[in-house]
C-alpha positions in Angstrom: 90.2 -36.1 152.8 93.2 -34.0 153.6 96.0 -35.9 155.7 98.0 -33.6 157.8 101.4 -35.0 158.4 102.6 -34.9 161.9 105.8 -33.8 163.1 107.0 -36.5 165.6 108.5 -35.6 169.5 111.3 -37.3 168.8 112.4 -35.0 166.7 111.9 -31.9 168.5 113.5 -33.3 171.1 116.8 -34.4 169.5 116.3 -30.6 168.4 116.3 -29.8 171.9 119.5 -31.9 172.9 121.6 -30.6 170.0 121.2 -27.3 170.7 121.6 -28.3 174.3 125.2 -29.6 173.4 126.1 -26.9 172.1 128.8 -24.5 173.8 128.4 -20.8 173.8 130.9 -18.4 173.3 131.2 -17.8 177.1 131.6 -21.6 178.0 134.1 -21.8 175.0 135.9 -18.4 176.7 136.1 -19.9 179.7 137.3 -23.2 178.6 140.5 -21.6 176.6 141.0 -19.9 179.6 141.0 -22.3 182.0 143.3 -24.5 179.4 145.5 -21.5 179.4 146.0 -21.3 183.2 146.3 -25.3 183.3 149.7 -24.7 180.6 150.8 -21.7 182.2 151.3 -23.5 186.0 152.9 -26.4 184.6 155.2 -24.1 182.5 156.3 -22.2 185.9 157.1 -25.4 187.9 158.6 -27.1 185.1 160.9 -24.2 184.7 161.6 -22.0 188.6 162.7 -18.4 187.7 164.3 -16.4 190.2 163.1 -13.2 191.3 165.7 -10.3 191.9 164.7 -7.8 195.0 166.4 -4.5 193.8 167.1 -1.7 196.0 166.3 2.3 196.1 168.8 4.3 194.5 169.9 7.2 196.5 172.0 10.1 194.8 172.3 13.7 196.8 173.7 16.6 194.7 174.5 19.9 195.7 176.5 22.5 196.8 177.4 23.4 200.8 179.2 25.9 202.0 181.5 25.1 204.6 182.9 28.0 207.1 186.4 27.4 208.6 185.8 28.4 212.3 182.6 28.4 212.4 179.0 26.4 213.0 178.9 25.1 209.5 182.3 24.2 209.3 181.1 20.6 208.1 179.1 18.8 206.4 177.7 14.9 207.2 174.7 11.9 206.6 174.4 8.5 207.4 173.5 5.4 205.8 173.2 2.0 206.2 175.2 0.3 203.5 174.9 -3.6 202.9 177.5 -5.7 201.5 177.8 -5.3 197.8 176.6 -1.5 197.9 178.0 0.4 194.7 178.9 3.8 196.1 180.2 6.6 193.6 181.7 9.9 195.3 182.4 12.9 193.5 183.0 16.5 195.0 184.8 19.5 193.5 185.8 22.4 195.4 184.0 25.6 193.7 186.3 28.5 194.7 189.9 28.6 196.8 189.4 28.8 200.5 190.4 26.5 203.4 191.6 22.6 201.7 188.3 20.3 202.2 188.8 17.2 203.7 187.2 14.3 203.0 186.4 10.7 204.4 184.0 7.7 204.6 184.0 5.1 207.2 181.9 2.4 208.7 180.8 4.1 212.1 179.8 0.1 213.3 183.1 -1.0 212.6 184.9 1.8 212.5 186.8 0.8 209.0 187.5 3.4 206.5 185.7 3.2 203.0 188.1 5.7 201.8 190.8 7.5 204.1 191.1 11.2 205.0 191.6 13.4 201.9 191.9 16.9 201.0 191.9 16.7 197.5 190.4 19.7 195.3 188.7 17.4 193.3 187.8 13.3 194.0 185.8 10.9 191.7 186.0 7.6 192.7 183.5 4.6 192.8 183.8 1.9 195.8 181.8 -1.3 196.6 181.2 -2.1 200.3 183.0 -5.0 200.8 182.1 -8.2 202.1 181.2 -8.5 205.8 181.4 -4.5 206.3 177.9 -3.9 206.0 177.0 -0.8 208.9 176.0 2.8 208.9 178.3 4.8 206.8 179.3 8.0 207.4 179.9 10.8 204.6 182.2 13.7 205.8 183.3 17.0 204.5 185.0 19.5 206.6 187.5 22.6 206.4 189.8 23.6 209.1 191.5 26.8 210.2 190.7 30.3 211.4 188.9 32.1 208.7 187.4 30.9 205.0 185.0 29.7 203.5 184.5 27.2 200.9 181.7 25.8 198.5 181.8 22.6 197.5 179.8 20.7 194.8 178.9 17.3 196.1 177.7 14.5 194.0 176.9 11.0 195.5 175.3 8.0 194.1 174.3 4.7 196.3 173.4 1.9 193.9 172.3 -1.2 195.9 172.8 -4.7 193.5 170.3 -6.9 193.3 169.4 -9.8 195.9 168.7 -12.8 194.4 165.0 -14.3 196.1 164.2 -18.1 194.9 
């Protein structure tokens, strides 16, 4: 007589549950995850940063020639500038002719930035100042008869940072 042993349910089935219990790599995955996002939400109300909105930097370069007399006598743009605005202006006069005047004011106010000058050469670097945010207005022109000169322009608009909470 030959006696088979018998396996019993009970333990296929705690076979079954074991490897029932078990996590797979995606459920593991997901779990860091999820643990991850859980540390990372409590870091960023725990600790507010602030955001900084930063503007567009505008620079316009080149040369115009400006005709004493005639239709292009002058040269001109507008922009807005807010309070705070970095603004650096350089122009240099390329070859004798008619003295090239300069200025920039606040058309809303009416405020020079920098007075009327007829200098050959200018470099300077301004900051709108508080309260005289309007449309600015950038002016080259040459007076007289006859003449013509070319002038190098160089501008640089540097908006600073808003601070957004």
């Amino acid at each position: 007589m030959v006696v088979v042993a018998k396996k019993s349910r009970g333990s296929k089935d705690r076979q079954r549950v074991s490897t029932a219990q078990e996590w797979t790599s995606l459920e593991k995955g997901l779990a860091v995850l999820l643990v991850v996002f859980i540390v990372a939400t409590a870091l960023l109300v725990a600790f507010p940063r602030e955001l900084y909105r930063l503007g567009t930097i505008e620079s316009r370069i080149g040369e115009v020639d400006l005709t004493a007399g005639g239709n292009r006598s002058s040269y001109q743009f507008d922009r807005e500038l807010k309070e705070g605005y970095q603004v650096v202006v350089r122009y240099q006069t390329v070859d004798e002719g008619p003295a090239v005047h300069f200025k920039l004011w606040n058309q809303t106010t009416d405020t020079p930035l920098l007075a009327e000058t007829t200098a050959h050469t200018l470099s300077e670097q301004l900051e709108v100042p508080r309260g005289d945010a309007g449309v600015y207005t950038f002016k080259w022109w040459v007076e007289g008869g006859t003449g013509t000169s070319r002038v190098h322009v160089d501008v640089l608009i540097e908006p600073t940072e808003e601070l957004v909470v």
